[in-house]
C-alpha positions as CSV (number, residue, x, y, z in Angstrom):
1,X,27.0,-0.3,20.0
2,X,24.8,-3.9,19.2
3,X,23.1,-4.0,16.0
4,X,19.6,-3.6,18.3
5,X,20.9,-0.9,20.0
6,X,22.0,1.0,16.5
7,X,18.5,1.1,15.4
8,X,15.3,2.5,16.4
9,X,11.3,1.8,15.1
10,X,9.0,4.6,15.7
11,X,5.5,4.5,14.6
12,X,2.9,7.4,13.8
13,X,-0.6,7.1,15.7
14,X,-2.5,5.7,12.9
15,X,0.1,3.2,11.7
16,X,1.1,1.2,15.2
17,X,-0.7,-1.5,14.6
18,X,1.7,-2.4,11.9
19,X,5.0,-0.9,13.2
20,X,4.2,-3.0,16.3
21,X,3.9,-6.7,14.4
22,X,7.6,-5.1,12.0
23,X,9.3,-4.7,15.3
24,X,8.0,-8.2,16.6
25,X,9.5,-9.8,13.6
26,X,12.6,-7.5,14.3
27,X,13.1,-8.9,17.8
28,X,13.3,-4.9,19.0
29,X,10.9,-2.9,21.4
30,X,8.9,0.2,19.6
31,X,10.4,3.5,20.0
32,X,9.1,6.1,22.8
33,X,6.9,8.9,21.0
34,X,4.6,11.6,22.3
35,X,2.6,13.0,20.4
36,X,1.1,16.1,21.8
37,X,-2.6,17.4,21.2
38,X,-3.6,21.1,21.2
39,X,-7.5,22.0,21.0
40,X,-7.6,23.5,18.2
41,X,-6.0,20.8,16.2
42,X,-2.5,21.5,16.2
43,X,-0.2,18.3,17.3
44,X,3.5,18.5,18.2
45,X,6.0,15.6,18.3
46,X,8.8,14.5,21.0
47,X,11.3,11.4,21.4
48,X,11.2,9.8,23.9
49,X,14.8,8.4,24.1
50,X,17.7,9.6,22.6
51,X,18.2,8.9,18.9
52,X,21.9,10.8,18.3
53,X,23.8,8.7,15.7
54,X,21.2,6.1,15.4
55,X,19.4,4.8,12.1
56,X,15.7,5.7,12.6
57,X,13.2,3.9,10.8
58,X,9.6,6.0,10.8
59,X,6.6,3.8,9.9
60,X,3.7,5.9,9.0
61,X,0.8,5.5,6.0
62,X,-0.2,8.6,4.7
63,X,-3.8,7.9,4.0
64,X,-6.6,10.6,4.6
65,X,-6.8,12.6,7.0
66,X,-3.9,14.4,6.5
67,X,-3.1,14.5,9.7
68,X,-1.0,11.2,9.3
69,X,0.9,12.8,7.1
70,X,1.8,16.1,8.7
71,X,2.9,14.0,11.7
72,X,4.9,11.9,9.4
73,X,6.6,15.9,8.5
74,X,6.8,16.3,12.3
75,X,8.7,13.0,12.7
76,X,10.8,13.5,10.3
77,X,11.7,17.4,11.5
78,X,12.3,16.0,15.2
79,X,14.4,13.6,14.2
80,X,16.6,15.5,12.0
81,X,16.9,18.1,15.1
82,X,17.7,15.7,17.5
83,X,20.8,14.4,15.3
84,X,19.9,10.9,14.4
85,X,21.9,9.5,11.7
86,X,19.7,8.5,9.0
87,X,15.9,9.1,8.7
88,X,14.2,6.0,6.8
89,X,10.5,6.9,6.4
90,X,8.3,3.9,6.1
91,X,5.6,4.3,4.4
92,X,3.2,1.0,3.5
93,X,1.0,3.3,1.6
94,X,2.0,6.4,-0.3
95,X,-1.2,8.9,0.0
96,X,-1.7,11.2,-2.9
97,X,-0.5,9.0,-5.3
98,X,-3.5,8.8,-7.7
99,X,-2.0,12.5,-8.2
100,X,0.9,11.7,-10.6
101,X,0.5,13.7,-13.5
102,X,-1.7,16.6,-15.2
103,X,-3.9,14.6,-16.9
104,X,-6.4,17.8,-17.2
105,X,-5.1,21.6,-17.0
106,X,-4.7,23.5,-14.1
107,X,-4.5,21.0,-11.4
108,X,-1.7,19.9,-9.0
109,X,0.8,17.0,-9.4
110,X,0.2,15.8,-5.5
111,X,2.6,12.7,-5.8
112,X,5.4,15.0,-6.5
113,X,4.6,17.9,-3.6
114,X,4.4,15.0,-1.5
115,X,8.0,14.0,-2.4
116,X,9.1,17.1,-1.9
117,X,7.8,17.9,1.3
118,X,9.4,14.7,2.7
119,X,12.6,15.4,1.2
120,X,12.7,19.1,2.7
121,X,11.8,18.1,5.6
122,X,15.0,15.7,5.9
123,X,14.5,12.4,4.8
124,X,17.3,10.3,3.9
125,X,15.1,7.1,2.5
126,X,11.4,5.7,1.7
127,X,10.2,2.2,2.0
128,X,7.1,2.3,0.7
129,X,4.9,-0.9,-1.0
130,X,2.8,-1.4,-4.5
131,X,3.0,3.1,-5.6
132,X,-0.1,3.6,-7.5
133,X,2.6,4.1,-10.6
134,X,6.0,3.1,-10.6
135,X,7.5,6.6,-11.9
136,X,6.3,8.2,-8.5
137,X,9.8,6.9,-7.5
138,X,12.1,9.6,-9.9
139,X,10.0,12.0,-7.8
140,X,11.8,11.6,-5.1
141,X,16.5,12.9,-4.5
142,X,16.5,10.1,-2.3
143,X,16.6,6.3,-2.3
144,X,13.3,4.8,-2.7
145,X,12.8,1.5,-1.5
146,X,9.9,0.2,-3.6
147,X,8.3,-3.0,-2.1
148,X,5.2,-5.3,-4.0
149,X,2.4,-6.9,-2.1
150,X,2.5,-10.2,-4.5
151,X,5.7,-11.1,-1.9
152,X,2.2,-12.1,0.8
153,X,-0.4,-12.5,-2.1
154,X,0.5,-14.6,-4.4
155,X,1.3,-17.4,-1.8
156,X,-2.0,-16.7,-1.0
157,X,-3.6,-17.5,-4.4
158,X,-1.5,-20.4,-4.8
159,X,-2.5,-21.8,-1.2
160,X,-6.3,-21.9,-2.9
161,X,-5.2,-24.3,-5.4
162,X,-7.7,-22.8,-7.6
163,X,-8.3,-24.6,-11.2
164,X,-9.2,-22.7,-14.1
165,X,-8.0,-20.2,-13.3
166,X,-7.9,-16.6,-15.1
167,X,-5.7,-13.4,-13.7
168,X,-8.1,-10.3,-14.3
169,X,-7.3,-6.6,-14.4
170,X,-10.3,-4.0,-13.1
171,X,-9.1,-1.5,-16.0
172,X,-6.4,-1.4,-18.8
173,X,-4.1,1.0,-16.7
174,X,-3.4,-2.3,-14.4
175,X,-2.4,-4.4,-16.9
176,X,0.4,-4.6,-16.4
177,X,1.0,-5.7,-12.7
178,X,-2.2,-8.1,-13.4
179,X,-0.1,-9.6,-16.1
180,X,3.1,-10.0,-14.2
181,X,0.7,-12.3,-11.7
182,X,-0.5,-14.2,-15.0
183,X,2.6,-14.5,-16.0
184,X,3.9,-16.2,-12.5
185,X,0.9,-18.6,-12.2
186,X,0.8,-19.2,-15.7
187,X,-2.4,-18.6,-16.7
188,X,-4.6,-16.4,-18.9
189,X,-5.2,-12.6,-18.9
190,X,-8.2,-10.9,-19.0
191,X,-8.7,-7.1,-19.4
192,X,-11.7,-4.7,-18.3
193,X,-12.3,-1.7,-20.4
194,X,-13.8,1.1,-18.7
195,X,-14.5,4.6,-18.9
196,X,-15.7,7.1,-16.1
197,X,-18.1,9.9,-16.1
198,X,-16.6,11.4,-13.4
199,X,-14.4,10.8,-10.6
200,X,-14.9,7.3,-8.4
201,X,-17.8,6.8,-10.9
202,X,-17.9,4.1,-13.7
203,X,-20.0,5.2,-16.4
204,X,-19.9,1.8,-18.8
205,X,-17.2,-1.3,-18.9
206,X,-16.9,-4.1,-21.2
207,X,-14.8,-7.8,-20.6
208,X,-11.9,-8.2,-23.1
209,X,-11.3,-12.1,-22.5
210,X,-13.1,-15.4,-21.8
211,X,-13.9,-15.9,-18.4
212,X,-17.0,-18.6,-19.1
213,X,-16.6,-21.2,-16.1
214,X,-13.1,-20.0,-15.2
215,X,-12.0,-19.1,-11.6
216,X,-11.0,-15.9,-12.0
217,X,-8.9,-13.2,-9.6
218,X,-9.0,-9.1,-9.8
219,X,-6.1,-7.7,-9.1
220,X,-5.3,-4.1,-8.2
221,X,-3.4,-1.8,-6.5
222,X,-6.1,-0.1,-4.1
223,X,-9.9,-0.2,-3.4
224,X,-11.3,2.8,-2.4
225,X,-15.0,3.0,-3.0
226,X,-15.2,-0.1,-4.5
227,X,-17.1,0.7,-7.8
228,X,-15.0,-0.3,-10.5
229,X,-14.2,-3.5,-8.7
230,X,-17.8,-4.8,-8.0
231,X,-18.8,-3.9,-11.1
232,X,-16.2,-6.1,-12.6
233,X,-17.2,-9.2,-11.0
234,X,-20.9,-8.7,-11.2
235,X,-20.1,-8.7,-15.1
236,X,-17.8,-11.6,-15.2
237,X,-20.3,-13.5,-13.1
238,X,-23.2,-12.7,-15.4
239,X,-20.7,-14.1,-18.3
240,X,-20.5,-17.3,-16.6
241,X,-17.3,-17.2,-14.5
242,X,-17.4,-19.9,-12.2
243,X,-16.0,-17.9,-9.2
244,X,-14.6,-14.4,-8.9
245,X,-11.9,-13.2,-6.0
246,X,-10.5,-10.0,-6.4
247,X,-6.6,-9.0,-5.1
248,X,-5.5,-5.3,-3.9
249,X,-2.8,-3.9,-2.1
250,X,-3.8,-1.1,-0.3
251,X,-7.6,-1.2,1.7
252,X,-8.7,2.5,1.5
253,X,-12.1,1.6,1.3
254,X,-14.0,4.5,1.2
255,X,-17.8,4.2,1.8
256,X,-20.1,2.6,0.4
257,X,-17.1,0.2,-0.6
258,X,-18.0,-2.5,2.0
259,X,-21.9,-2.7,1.0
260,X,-20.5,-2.6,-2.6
261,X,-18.7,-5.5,-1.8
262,X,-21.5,-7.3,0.4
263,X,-23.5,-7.1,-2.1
264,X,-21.1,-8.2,-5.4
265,X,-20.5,-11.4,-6.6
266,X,-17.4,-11.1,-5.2
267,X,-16.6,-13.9,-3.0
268,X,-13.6,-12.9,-1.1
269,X,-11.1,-9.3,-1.4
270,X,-7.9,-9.6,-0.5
271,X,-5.9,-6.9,1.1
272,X,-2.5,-6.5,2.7
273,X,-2.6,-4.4,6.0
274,X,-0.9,-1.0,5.0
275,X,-4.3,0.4,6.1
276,X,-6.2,-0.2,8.8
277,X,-9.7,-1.6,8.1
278,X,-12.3,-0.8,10.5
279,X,-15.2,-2.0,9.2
280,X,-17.4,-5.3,9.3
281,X,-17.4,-7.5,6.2
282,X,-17.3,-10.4,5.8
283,X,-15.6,-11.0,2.8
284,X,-12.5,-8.9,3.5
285,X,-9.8,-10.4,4.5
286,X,-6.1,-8.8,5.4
287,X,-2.6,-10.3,4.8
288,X,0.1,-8.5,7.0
289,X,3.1,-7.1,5.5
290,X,5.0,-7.1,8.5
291,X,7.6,-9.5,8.4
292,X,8.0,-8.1,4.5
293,X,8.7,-4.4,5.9
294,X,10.8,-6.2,8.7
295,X,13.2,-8.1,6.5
296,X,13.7,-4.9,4.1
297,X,14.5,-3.0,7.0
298,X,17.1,-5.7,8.1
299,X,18.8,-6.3,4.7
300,X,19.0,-2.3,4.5
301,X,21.0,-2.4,8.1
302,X,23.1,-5.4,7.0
303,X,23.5,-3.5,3.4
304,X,21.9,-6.9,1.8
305,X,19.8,-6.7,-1.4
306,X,16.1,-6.1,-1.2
307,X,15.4,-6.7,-4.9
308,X,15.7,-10.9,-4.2
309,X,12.7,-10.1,-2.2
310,X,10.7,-9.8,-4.9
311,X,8.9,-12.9,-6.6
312,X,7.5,-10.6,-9.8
């Protein structure tokens, strides 16, 4: 059997897009799915080809609804029946991962259920990119592949040749990946304090840091309805920043997130493509993470370290 031939890419419905660019960089067609709709909601999922023996590689996201993830479940179950010989779920962006701890009583740990369900249903790995915290990983009895978005942004900043420049964090819990970016382009820190009145609400936030006539770069791990990030860069404008771009991983962008971001001081927002972004602004703008996901996926079959993949 050829090294093509001992491998298969199948994609989800709403993650093609991607799994279609990872197996252009792979040099290999896209696996033959059907995914069957019932009327009243219910969806059932069939190979196409034979997959006995082979290494199967399932790209899927597993942002909202979740019907991306129940055919993720589906995928997974199918392909254990049908006797392939690993099950590599690929997942650019790991849904419910906000959910990683009781930080009130009496609620759910959703990161870990998650985990759970794709380990029941028969997953033998996860490739997944930038976890909203990096313990979500000793969630899992399986291998976790755990890939970071600065491998497609950070060329990006330094392609800007930006002077002044200041790495920013939207809130103290992101230190410390915005400091791993300071640290790489060498250049200063600065924090945003924050504190919520509810849920996706900011209720005040205060700039811990010079910023006056400074270029400076939000980073984070997601966006979803843009508040604490806009609010950011209106303050550090209003405190005399010269110029403020802000850096995230995963584009969930809930709305009002793209007025928000209209409207900011923001000048650009960076996101990979783990999420499709359907919207019109005109200051988003998308990095794929293709060729990334493609090489993982090739050092994995060729039993080659992913960790030299990393820049930070």
């Amino acid at each position: 059997m050829s090294e093509q031939s001992s491998f298969l890419v199948f994609s989800g419905t709403a993650t093609k897009y991607l799994a279609e660019k990872i197996c252009q960089s792979l040099g290999c067609p896209l696996g033959q799915l059907q995914i069957t709709k019932f009327s009243d909601g219910e969806f059932a999922v069939s190979y196409e080809e034979s997959i006995r023996g082979r290494d199967v590689f399932l790209v899927q996201s597993t942002f909202p609804n979740s019907d991306n993830l129940m055919e993720l479940l589906l995928m997974i179950d199918a392909a254990k029946r049908a006797s392939a010989k690993t099950i590599n779920a690929v997942i650019p962006y790991f849904g419910w991962a906000r959910q990683d701890r009781k930080d009130k009583p009496r609620v759910s740990i959703g990161a870990k259920l998650i985990a759970d369900l794709l380990s029941v249903a028969g997953v033998n790995r996860v490739i997944t990119m930038d976890l909203h915290a990096d313990q979500i990983q000793g969630f899992f009895n399986v291998p976790v592949d755990h890939l970071y978005a600065s491998g497609v942004i950070l060329p990006y900043l330094q392609s800007l040749h930006l002077e002044d420049l200041v790495i920013a964090s939207p809130d103290v819990g992101g230190s410390k990946r915005a400091n791993t970016y300071a640290k790489y382009l060498g250049c200063p820190l600065v924090l945003c304090n924050k504190t919520r009145a509810r849920a996706n609400v900011v209720a005040s936030m205060q700039i811990i840091g010079d910023v006056k006539d400074k270029n400076v770069v939000i980073i984070d791990d997601m966006v979803d309805t843009a508040g604490t990030i806009t609010k950011a860069a209106d303050l550090m404008k209003e405190a005399g920043a010269k110029s403020v771009r802000a850096c995230a991983s995963h584009c969930v962008m809930s709305d009002p997130a793209s007025e928000r971001v209209q409207e900011s001081a923001l000048e650009e927002i960076v996101f990979t493509d783990s999420i499709p972004y359907a919207h019109r602004c005109a200051k988003v703008k998308q990095i794929s993470v293709a060729d990334m996901f493609a090489e993982s996926i090739r050092r994995l079959l060729h039993n080659e370290s992913i960790s030299s993949l990393y820049l930070v």
